[in-house]
Every structure is written in structure tokens, then in C-alpha cells.
C-alpha positions as CSV (number, residue, x, y, z in Angstrom):
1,X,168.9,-140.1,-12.6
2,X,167.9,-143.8,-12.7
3,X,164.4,-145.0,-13.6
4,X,163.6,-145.9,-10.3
5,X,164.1,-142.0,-9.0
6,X,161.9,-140.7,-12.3
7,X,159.4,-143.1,-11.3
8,X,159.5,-142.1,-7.9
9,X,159.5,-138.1,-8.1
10,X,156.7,-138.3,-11.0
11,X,154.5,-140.9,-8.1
12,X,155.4,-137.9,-5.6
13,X,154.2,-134.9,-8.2
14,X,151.3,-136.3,-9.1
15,X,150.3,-137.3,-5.2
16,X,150.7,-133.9,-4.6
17,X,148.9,-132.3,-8.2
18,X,145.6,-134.8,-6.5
19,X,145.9,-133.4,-2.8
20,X,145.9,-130.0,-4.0
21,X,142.9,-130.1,-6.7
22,X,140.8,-132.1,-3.9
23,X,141.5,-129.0,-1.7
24,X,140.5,-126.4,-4.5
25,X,137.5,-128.5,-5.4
26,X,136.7,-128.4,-1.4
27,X,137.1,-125.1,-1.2
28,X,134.9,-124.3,-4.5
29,X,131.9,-126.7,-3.0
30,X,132.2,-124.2,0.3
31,X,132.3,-121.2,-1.1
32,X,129.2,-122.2,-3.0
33,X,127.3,-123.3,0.3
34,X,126.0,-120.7,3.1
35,X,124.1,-121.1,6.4
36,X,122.2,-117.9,6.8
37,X,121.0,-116.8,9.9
38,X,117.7,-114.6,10.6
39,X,115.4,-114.4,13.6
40,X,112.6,-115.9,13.1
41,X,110.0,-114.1,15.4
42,X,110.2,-110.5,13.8
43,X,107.1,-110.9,11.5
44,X,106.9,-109.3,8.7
45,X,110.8,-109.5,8.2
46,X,111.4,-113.1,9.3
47,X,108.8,-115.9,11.2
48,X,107.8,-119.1,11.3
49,X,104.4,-120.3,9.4
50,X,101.9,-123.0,10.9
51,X,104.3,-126.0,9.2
52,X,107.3,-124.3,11.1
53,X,108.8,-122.8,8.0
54,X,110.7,-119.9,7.7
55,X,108.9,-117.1,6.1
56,X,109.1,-113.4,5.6
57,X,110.9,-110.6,3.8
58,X,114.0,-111.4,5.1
59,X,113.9,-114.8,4.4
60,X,112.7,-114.1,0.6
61,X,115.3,-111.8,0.0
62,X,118.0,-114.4,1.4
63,X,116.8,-116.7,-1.3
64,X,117.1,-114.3,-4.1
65,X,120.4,-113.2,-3.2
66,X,121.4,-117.2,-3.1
67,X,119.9,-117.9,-6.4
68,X,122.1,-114.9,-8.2
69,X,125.0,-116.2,-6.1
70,X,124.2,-119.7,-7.9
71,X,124.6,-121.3,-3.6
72,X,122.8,-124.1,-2.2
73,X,121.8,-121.9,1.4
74,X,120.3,-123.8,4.8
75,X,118.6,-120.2,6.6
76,X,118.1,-120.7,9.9
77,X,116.5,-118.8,12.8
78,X,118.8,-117.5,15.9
79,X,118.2,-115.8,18.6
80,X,118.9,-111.8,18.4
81,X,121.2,-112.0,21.2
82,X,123.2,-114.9,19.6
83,X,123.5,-113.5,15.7
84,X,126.7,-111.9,16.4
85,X,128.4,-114.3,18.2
86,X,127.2,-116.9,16.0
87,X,128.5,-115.9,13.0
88,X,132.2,-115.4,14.7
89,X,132.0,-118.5,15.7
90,X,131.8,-119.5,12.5
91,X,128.0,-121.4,13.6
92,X,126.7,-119.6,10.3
93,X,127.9,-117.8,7.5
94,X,125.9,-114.7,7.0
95,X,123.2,-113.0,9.0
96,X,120.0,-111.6,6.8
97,X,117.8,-110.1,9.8
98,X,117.7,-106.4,9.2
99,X,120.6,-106.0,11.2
100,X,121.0,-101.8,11.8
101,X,124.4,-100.9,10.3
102,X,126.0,-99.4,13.4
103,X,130.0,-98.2,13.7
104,X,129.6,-100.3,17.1
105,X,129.0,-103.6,15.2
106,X,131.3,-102.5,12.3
107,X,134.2,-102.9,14.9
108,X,133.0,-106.7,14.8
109,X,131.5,-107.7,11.3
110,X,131.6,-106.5,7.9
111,X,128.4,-105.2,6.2
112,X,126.9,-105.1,2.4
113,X,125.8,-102.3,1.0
114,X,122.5,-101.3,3.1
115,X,119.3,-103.0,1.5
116,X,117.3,-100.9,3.2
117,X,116.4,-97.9,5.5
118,X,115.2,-97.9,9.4
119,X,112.9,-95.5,11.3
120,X,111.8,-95.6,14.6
121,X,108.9,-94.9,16.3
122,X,107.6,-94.5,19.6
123,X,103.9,-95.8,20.0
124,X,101.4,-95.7,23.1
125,X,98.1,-95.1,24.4
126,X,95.9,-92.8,21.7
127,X,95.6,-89.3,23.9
128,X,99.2,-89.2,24.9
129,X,101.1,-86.2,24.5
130,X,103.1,-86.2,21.5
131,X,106.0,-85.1,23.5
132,X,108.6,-87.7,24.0
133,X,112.0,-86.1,24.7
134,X,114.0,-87.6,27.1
135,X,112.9,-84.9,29.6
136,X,109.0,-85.9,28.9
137,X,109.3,-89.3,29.6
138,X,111.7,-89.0,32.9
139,X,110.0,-91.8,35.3
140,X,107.8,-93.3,32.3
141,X,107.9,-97.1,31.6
142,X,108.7,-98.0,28.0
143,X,109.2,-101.5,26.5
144,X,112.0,-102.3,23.7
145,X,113.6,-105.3,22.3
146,X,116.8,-106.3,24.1
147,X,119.8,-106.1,21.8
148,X,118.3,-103.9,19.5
149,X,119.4,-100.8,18.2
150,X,116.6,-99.0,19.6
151,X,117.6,-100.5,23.1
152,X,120.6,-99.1,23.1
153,X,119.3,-95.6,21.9
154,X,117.1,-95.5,24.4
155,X,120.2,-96.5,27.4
156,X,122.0,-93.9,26.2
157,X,119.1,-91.4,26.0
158,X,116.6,-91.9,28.0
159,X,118.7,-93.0,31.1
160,X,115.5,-91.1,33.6
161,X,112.9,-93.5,32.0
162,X,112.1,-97.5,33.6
163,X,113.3,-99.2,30.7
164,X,111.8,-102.8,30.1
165,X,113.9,-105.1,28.0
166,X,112.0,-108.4,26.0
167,X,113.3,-110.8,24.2
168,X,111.1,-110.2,21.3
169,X,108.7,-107.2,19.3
170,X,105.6,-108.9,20.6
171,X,106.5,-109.4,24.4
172,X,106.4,-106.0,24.7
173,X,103.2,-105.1,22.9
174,X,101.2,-107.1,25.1
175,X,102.7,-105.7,28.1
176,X,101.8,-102.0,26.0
177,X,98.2,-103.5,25.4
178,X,98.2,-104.7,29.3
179,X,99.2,-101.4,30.5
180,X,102.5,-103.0,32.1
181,X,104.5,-100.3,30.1
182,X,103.1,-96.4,28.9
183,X,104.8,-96.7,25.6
184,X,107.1,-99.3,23.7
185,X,110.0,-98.2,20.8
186,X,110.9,-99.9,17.7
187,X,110.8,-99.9,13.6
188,X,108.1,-98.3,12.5
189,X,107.5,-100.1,9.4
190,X,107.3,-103.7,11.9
191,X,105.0,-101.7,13.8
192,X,102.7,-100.0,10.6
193,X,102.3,-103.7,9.3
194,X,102.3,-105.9,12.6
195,X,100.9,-104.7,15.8
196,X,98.9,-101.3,14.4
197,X,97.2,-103.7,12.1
198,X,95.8,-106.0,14.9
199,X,92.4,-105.2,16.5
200,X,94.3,-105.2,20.3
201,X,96.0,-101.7,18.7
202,X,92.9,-100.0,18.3
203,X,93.5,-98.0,21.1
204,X,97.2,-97.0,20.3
205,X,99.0,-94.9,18.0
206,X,102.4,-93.6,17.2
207,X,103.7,-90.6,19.1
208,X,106.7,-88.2,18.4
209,X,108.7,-87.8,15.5
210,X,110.5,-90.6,13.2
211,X,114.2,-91.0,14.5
212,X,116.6,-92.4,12.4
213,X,120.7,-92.3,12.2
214,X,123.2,-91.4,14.9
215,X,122.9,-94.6,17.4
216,X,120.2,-95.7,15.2
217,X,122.3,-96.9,12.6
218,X,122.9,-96.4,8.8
219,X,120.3,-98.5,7.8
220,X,120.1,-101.9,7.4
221,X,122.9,-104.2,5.6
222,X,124.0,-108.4,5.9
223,X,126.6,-108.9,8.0
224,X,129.9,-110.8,7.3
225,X,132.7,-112.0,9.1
226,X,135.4,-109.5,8.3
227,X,137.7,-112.5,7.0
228,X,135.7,-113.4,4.4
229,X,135.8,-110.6,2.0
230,X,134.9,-112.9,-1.1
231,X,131.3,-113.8,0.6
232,X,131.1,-109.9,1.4
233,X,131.7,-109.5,-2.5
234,X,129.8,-111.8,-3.7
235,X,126.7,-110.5,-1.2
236,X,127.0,-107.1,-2.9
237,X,127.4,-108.4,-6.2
238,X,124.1,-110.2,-6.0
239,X,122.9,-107.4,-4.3
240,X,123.0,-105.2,-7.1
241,X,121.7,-108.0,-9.3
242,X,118.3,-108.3,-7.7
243,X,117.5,-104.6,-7.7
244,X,118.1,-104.4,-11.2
245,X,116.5,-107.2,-12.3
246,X,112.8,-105.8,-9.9
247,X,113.3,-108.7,-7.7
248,X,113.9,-106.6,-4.6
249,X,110.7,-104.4,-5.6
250,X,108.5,-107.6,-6.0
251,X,109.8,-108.9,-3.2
252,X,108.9,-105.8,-0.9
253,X,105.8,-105.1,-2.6
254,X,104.9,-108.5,-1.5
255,X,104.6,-107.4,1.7
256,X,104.8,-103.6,2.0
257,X,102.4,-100.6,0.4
258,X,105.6,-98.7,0.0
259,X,109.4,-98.6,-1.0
260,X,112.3,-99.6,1.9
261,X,114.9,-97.2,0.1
């Protein structure tokens, strides 16, 4: 082999040894970067403050879970109806909104390990019957939030009821408080520490058992795309870190009177 060829085949080796360690290093810096998605109008888990910042339990617990995972994280707020279809569009990289872990959406995303449980409540005018099978309610009007998992319990269920469908929690409280709808359906535990603790809920109260499971999912996890089973590792990894370490329990008893698992 002449010189010239040496010289040319170590140029080409090393041209290549460059190309590939600025793709690792690109590929290090992105697996150390996440956009997080929550909703942003689902107080106490996630809502804006007066300066427009995100707050909430949601929102902490994103935080923590990027600080064990050693990622800078952007967390942005997304329409319910949009999370899914955001994150396979790649438009974020995780979704941290109490997202019901459901076999439906399982056929779509990957989930952590749940982070917490869900019950659901029906609530409505104090003096209503505490009867709300789907035969009781035939003909009533009950609000829900569209795209939730209570939403589509209550299609599937209560098919002989005039179900009202809102963008958000709130929207259909005040229709509740207005007397546009006899009862609404959601989490309890949004309910217990939003609208039950506002003065315009005096006059309401939870009817009918706690439901939980089945439709209603297996409690709560973060979703994933499925092709990115290293973020999904990582998630859980950190995950376990903050419930060992108390974080999750400070961060819940930050806002709650009582446990979430």
C-alpha cells in the first residue's frame, strides 16, 4: 500500500470515528431532554397560577421525576383531547396528567408503573336519592369531561341518561350549580379538594358508591410512546426513586389530607 492510500483510508476512518461520536453525543443530549405534557386546567393536579405558570401535583411530581432522571424538561399544558395524539406525533415526549391506565389506551401508549389510584364519584343536588344505577338515572342529565375515562363509562353504561360532554372539570360544575345538568361524574379526590370546597357547593354532595376499575381504568400511570422503551425505563426507575426517598409523600401531602396509593 503506498503512503498516499494510508493517508487516505486513515482521513476516511477518522471522518467516520467524528460522524459517529457527534451522533452518540446527539443522541445522549436527547435522551437527556423531555417535553412533558399535562393539562393545565384540572386544578389540583395541573393549572395555571396568576403569572401563567404551570402548577399543581402533576406538575410537581414531573419535576421530581426529571431531577432523579438528571433531564433538562419543558412541561407544557395540552388539551385533553390532544395528549394522545400529541405524543404520537412525537409533539412531546411524555404525558404527566393523571392519565387512567386503560387496556383501550394500552393498544396506543405505554404506561409506568401506576403513581396513583382513581375513584369516581357521582355528585348532585343535597336531597337526591343515593340511587344512581343506570336504571335510576334513565332520562336524567349528567355532565362529564369529554375524553375522560369517566365519559366513556358513563357511554357505555348509562346509554338511557342525556349525557352532556365539556371540555373541562369546571364547565360542567357550573352548569351542576346552574341547574343545566341533575348530576355531574368525575374523580372524587378533584372533586373533595376543588368544587366541594367552594362556597357555590354548599348545596351539593356526593351521591352513590365509589366506582373504580373495569372501564375506569387501573389507576393512573405516564404514558410513553411504545418505541421508546428507554424513557419508559427510565420513568419507572425514577419512579421508584422518589417514593423511596418521601418525595412523592411530601409532594402529595402538599396538597392532599390523605395518601393517593
Amino acid at each position: 500500500m503506498t503512503p498516499s492510500m494510508r493517508r487516505f483510508r486513515l482521513l476516511r476512518w477518522l471522518t467516520c470515528a467524528t460522524l459517529s461520536a457527534a451522533v452518540w453525543i446527539g443522541a445522549a443530549h436527547a435522551q437527556d431532554s423531555y417535553r412533558i405534557a399535562t393539562e393545565g386546567t384540572y386544578p389540583p393536579w395541573s393549572y395555571k397560577d396568576a403569572q401563567g405558570t404551570l402548577q399543581g401535583w402533576d406538575v410537581d411530581i414531573a419535576r421530581a421525576l426529571c431531577e432523579k432522571m438528571k433531564a433538562k424538561c419543558e412541561i407544557v399544558a395540552q388539551d385533553w383531547d390532544g395528549m394522545l395524539p400529541g405524543l404520537l406525533s412525537r409533539k412531546f415526549d411524555l404525558i404527566v396528567a393523571s392519565m387512567a391506565i386503560t387496556e383501550q389506551r394500552r393498544q396506543r401508549v405505554a404506561f409506568s408503573t401506576k403513581y396513583k389510584d382513581t375513584v369516581s364519584r357521582f355528585v348532585a343536588r343535597k336531597g337526591t336519592p343515593d340511587e344512581v344505577s343506570p336504571q335510576a338515572l334513565k332520562g336524567k342529565t349528567i355532565g362529564v369531561q369529554r375524553g375522560s375515562i369517566q365519559a366513556g363509562f358513563l357511554t357505555h353504561n348509562y346509554g338511557s341518561a342525556d349525557l352532556r360532554f365539556y371540555d373541562t372539570p369546571q364547565a360542567a360544575e357550573l352548569d351542576l350549580v346552574a341547574g343545566r345538568v341533575d348530576y355531574i361524574f368525575g374523580n372524587m379526590v378533584t372533586y373533595f379538594v376543588g368544587f366541594m370546597k367552594t362556597p357555590q357547593a354548599k348545596d351539593f354532595a356526593f351521591v352513590g358508591p365509589e366506582f373504580k376499575g373495569g372501564l375506569l381504568g387501573e389507576g393512573n400511570g405516564i404514558a410513553v410512546r411504545k418505541d421508546d422503551p428507554q424513557t419508559l425505563a427510565k420513568v419507572n426507575a425514577a419512579l421508584d426513586a422518589i417514593r423511596a426517598d418521601g418525595t412523592y409523600d411530601r409532594i402529595t401531602a402538599k396538597y392532599f389530607p390523605f395518601k393517593l396509593m
